[in-house]
C-alpha positions as a LaTeX table, in Angstrom:
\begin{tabular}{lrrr}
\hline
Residue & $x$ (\AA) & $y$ (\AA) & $z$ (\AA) \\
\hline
Unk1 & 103.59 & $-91.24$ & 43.68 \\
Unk2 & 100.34 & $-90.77$ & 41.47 \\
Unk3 & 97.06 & $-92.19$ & 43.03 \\
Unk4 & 93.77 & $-93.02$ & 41.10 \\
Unk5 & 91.17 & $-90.44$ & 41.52 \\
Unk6 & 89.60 & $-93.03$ & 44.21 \\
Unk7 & 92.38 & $-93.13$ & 46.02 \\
Unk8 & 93.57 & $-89.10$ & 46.18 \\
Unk9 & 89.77 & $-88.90$ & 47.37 \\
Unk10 & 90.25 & $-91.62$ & 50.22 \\
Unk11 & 93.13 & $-89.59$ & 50.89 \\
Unk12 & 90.87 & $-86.28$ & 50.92 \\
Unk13 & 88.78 & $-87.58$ & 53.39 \\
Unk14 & 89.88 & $-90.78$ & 55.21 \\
Unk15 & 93.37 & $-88.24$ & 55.87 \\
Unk16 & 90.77 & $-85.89$ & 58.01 \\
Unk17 & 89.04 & $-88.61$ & 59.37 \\
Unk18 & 86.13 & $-89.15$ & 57.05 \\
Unk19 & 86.91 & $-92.90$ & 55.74 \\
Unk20 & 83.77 & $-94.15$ & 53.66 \\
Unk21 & 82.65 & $-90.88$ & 52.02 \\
Unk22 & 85.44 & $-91.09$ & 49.12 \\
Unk23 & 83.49 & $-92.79$ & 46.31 \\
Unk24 & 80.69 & $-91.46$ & 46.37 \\
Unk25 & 81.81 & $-88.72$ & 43.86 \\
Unk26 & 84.40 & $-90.79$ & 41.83 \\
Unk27 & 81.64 & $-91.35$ & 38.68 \\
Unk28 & 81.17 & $-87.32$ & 38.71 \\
Unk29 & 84.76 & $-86.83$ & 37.67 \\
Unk30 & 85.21 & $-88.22$ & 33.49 \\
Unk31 & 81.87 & $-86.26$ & 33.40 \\
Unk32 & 81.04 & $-81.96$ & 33.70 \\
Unk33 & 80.25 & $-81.94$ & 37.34 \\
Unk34 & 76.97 & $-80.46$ & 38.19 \\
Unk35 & 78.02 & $-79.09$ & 41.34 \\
Unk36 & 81.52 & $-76.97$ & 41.22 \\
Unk37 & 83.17 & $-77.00$ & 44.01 \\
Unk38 & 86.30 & $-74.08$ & 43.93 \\
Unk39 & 89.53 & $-74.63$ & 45.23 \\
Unk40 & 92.28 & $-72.03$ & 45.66 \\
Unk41 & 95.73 & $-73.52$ & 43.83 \\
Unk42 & 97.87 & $-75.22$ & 47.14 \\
Unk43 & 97.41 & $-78.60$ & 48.96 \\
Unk44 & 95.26 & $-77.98$ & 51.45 \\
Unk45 & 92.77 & $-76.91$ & 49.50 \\
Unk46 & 93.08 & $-79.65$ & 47.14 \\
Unk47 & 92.02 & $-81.69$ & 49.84 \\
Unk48 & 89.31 & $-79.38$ & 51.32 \\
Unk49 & 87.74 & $-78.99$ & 47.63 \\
Unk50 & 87.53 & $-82.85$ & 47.14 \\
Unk51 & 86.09 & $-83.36$ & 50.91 \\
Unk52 & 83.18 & $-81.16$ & 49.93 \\
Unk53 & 82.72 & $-82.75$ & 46.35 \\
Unk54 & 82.39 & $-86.03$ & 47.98 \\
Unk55 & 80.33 & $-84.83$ & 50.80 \\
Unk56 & 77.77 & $-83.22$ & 48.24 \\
Unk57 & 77.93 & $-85.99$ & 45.92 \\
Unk58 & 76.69 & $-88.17$ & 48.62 \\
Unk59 & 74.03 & $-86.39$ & 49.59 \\
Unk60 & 72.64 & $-85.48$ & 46.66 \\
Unk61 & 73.48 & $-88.22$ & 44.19 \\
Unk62 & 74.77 & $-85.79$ & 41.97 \\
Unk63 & 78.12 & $-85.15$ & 40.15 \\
Unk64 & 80.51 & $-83.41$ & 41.61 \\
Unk65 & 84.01 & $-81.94$ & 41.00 \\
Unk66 & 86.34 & $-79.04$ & 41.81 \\
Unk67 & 87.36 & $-75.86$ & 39.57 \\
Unk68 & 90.69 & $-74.85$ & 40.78 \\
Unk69 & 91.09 & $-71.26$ & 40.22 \\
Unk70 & 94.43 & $-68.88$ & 41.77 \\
Unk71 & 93.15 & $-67.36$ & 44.53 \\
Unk72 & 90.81 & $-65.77$ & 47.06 \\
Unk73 & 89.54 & $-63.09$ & 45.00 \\
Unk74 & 88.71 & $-65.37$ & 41.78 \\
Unk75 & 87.18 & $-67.96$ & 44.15 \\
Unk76 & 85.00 & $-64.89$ & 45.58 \\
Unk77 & 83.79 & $-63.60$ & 42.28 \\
Unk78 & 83.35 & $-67.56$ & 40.57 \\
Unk79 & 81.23 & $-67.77$ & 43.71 \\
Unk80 & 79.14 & $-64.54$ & 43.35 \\
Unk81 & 78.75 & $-65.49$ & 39.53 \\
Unk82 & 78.06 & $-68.75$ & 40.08 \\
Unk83 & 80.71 & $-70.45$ & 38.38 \\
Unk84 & 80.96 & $-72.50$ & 41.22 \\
Unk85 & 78.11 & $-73.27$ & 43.64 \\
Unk86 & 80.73 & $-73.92$ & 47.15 \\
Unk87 & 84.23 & $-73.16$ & 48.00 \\
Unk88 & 86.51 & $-73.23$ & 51.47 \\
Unk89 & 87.17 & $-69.82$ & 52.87 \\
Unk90 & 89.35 & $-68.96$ & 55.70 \\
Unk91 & 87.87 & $-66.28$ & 58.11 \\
Unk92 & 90.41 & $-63.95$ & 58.76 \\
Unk93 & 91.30 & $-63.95$ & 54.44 \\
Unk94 & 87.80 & $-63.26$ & 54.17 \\
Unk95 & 87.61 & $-60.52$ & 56.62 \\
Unk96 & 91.02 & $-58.85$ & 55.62 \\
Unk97 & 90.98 & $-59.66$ & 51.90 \\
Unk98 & 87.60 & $-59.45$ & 50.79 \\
Unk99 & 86.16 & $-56.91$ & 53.12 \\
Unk100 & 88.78 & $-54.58$ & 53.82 \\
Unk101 & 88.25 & $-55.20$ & 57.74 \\
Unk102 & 91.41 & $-55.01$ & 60.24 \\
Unk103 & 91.39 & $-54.50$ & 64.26 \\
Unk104 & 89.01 & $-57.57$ & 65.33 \\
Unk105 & 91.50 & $-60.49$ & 66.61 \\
Unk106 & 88.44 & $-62.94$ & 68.50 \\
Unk107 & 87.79 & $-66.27$ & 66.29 \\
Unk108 & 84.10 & $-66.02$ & 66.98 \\
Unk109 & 83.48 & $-61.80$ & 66.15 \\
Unk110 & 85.61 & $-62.33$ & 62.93 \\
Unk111 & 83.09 & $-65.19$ & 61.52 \\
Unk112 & 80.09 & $-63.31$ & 62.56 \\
Unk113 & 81.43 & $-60.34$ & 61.20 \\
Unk114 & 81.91 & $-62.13$ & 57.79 \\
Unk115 & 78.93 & $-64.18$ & 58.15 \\
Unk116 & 76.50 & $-61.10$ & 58.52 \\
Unk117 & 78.02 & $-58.89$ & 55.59 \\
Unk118 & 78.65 & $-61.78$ & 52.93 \\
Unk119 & 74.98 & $-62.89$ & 53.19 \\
Unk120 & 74.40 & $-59.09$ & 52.96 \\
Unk121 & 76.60 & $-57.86$ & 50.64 \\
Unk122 & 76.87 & $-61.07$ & 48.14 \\
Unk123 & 74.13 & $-63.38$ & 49.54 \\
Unk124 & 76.30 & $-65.77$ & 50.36 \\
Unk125 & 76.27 & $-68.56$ & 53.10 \\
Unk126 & 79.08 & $-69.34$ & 55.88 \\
Unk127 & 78.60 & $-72.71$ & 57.47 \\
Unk128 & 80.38 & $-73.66$ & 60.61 \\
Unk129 & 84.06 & $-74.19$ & 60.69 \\
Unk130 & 85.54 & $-77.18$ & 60.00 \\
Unk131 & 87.49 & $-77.15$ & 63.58 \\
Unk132 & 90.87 & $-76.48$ & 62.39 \\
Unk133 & 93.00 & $-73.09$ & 62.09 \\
Unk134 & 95.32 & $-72.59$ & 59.23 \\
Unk135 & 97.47 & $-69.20$ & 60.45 \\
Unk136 & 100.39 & $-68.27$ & 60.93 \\
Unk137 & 102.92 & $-70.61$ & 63.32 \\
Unk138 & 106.20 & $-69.00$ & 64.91 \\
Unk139 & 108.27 & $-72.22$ & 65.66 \\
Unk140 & 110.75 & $-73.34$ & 67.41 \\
Unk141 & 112.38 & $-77.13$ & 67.91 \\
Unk142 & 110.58 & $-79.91$ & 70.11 \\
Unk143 & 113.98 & $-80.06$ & 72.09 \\
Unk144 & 114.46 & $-76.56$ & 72.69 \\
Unk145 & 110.67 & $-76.10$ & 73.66 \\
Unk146 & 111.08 & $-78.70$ & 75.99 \\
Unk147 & 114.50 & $-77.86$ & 78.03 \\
Unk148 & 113.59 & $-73.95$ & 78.12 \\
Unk149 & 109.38 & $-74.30$ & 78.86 \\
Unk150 & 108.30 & $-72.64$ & 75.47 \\
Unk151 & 105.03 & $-73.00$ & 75.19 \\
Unk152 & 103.73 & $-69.46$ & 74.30 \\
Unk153 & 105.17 & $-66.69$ & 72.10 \\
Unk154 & 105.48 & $-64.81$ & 75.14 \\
Unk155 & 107.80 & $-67.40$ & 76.11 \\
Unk156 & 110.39 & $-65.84$ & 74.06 \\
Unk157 & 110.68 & $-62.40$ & 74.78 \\
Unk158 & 113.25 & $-63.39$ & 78.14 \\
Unk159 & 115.34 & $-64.84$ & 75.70 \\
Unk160 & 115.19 & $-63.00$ & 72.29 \\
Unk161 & 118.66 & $-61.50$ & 72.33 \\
Unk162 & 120.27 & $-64.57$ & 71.93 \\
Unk163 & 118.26 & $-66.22$ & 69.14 \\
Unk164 & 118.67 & $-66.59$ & 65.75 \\
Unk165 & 115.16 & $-65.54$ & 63.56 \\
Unk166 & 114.48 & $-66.86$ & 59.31 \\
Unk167 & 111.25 & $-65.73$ & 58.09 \\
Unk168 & 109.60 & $-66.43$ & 54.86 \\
Unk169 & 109.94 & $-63.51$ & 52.34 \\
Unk170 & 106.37 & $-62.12$ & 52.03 \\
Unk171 & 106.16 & $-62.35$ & 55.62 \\
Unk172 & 108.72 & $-59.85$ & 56.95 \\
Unk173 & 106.16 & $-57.23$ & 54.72 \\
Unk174 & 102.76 & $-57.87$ & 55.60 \\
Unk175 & 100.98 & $-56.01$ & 57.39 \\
Unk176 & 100.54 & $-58.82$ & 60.00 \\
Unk177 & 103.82 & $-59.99$ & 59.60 \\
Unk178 & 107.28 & $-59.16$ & 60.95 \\
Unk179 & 107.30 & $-55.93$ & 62.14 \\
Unk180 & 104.35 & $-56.25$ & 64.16 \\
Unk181 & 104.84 & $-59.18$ & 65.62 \\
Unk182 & 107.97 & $-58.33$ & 67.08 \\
Unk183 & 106.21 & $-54.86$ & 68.34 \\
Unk184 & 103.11 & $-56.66$ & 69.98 \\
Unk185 & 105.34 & $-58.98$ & 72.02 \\
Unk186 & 108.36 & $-56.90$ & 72.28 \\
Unk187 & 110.57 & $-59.19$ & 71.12 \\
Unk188 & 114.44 & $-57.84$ & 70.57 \\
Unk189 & 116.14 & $-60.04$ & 68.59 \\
Unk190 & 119.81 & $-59.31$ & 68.23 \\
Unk191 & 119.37 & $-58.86$ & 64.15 \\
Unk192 & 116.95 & $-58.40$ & 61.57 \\
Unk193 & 115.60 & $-62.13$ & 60.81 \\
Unk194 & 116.71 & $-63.96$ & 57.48 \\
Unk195 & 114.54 & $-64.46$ & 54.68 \\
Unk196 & 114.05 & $-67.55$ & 52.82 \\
Unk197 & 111.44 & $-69.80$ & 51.33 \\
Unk198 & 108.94 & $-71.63$ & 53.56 \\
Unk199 & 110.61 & $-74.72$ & 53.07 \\
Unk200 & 113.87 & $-73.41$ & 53.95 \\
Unk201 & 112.73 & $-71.72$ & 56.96 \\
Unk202 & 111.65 & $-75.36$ & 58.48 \\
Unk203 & 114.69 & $-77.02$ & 57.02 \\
Unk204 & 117.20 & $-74.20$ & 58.67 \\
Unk205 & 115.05 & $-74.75$ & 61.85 \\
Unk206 & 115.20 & $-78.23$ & 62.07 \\
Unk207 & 119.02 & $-78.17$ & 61.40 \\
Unk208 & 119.75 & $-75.51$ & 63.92 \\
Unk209 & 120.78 & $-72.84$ & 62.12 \\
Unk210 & 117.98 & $-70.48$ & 63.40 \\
Unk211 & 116.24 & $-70.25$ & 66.52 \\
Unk212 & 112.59 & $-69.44$ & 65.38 \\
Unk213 & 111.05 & $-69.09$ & 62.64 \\
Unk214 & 107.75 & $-68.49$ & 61.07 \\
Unk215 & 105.68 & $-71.00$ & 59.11 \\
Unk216 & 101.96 & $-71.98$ & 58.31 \\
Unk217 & 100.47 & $-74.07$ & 61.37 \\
Unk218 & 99.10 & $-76.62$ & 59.43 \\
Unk219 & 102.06 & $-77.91$ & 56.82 \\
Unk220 & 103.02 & $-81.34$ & 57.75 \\
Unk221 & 106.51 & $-80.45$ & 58.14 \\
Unk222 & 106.27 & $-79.35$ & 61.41 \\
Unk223 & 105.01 & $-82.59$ & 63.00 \\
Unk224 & 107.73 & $-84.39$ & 60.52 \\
Unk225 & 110.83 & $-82.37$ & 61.51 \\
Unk226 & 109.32 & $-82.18$ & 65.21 \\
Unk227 & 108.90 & $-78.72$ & 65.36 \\
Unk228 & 106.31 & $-76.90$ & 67.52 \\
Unk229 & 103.94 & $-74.14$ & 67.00 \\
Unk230 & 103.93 & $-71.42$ & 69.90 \\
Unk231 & 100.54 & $-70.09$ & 71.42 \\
Unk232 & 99.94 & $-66.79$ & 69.70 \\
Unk233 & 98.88 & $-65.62$ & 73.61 \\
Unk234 & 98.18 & $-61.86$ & 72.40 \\
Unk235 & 96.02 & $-63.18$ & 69.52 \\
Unk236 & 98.49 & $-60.74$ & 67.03 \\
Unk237 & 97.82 & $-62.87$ & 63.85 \\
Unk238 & 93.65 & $-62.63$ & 62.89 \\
Unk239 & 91.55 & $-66.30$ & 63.15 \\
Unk240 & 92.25 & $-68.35$ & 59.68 \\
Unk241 & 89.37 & $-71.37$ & 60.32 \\
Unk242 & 88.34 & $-72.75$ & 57.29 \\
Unk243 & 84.72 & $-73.18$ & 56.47 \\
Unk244 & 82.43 & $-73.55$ & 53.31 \\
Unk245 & 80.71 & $-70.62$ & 51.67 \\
Unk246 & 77.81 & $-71.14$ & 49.17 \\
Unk247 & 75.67 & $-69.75$ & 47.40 \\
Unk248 & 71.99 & $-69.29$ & 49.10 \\
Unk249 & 70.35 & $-70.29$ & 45.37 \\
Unk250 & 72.03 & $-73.80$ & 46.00 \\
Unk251 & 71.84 & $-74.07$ & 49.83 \\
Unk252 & 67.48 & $-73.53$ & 48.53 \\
Unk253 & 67.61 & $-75.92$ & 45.82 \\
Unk254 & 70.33 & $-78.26$ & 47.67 \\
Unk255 & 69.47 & $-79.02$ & 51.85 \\
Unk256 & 70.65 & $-82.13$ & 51.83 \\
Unk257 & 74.01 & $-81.43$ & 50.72 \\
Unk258 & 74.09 & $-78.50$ & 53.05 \\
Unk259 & 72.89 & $-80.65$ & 56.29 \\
Unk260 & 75.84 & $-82.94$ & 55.27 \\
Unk261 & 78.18 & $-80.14$ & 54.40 \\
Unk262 & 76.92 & $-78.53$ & 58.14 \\
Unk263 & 77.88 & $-82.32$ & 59.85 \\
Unk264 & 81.28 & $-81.11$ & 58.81 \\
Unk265 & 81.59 & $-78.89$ & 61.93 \\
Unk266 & 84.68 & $-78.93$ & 63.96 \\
Unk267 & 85.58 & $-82.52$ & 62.78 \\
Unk268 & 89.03 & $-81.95$ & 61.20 \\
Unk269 & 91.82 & $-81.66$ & 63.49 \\
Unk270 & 94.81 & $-79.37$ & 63.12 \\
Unk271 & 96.83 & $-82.68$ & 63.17 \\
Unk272 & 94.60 & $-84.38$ & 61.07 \\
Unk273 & 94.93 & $-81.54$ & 58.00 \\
Unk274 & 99.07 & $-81.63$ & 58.53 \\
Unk275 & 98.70 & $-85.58$ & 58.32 \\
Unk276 & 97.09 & $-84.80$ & 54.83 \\
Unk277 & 99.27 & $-81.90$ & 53.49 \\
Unk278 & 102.31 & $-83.75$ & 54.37 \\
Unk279 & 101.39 & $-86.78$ & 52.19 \\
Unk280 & 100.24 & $-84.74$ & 49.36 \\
Unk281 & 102.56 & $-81.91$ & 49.80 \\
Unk282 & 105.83 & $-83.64$ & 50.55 \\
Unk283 & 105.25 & $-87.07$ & 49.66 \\
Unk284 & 103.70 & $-85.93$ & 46.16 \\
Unk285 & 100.68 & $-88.10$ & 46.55 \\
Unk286 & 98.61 & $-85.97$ & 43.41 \\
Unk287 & 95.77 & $-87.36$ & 41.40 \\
Unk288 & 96.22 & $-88.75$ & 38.13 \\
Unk289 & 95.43 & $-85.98$ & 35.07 \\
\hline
\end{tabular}
């Protein structure tokens, strides 16, 4: 299904509970925006991108629009350039990715950490998280959760030799991945887990033809197939919260968009963000070109 550019922004904001801010940037669009906005290339931040285009846009009256570019590291430099004057960062890709940093697992030390050496090393701004976490999400069905008390990974390790394990394929070699997982919790699964796409990991779950498996904890799938995400109780994978990062010249020239952009703090819901992947993910809700 292919939505006007008014409605993919409704959908961009009214879908994390901020109905009434979508048109104020709709007339920025046909036009060069004068504030970029950068967006990494996958739903999520689709959405996140046009939130803060229509957030600005509203407080500044300007035009606003996103630049999607493929990945963290060409978001970083567009923003250190200034090819784009805002983008959504996650804390932990930040802190792993971009400064080399490992060994710090506490949501709060991470963001300082990143907030302190960005504005040192790139004068750059974090603002607050948006309240949601976007990390890693070991899974296992709402049924099975319910009739043996999962609640925690921890929950597992009692029962590991009889489950079945899928994993998706870059995740069995991260660093934070596979391997360590299973160390930190102990977990001794009776075989080395399958590998498969992310979609196929939630689709085998759902089915029952695995056990557990390993997903992202804010794809709409796992609220549509009735899944559920296990407490990460040893805090193995590092803090992904979301949160924009702009430059300082704009956050000078720009403090009304950066009060408004600061309003943003802790308002979107990890259900609220899987309400909005899954209809633009899954249900193919895309913008018009």
């Amino acid at each position: 299904m292919w939505l006007s550019r008014r409605d993919w922004l409704r959908l961009a904001v009214a879908g994390a509970g901020f109905a009434g801010l979508g048109a104020a940037a709709v007339a920025g669009w046909r036009a060069r925006p004068d504030v970029a906005v950068g967006s990494k290339d996958f739903p999520e931040q689709w959405i996140l991108s046009e939130l803060l285009a229509a957030v600005v846009a509203r407080a500044t009256g300007r035009a606003a629009g996103r630049v999607i570019l493929n990945g963290t590291l060409l978001c970083h430099r567009a923003l250190v350039a200034g090819d784009i004057q805002a983008y959504v960062e996650y804390t932990g890709t930040a802190y792993t990715a971009v400064l080399h940093r490992s060994g710090v697992t506490d949501p709060r030390e991470v963001y300082r950490i990143v907030a302190v050496e960005y504005a040192r090393q790139f004068d750059l701004i974090w603002l607050p998280p948006l309240g949601f976490e976007n990390t890693f999400a070991v899974l296992v069905r709402g049924d099975d959760a319910r009739r043996r008390g999962l609640r925690a990974i921890s929950d597992l390790r009692p029962i590991a030799g009889a489950l079945r394990v899928a994993v998706p394929f870059e995740f069995f070699d991260r660093p934070d991945g596979y391997r360590g997982l299973v160390r930190a919790y102990g977990l001794e699964f009776p075989s080395a887990p399958r590998q498969m796409s992310l979609g196929n990991v939630y689709r085998a779950l759902a089915a029952g033809d695995i056990d557990v498996g390993v997903g992202n904890s804010t794809d709409g799938l796992i609220a549509h197939l009735g899944l559920v995400h296990l407490v990460d109780d040893r805090r193995y994978f590092p803090p992904y919260e979301p949160a924009p990062v702009v430059r300082r010249a704009f956050a000078r020239a720009q403090p009304a968009a950066i009060a408004a952009l600061r309003a943003l703090s802790g308002r979107i819901t990890t259900e609220a963000m899987r309400r909005a992947n899954f209809e633009v993910d899954h249900e193919k809700r895309h913008p018009k070109p």
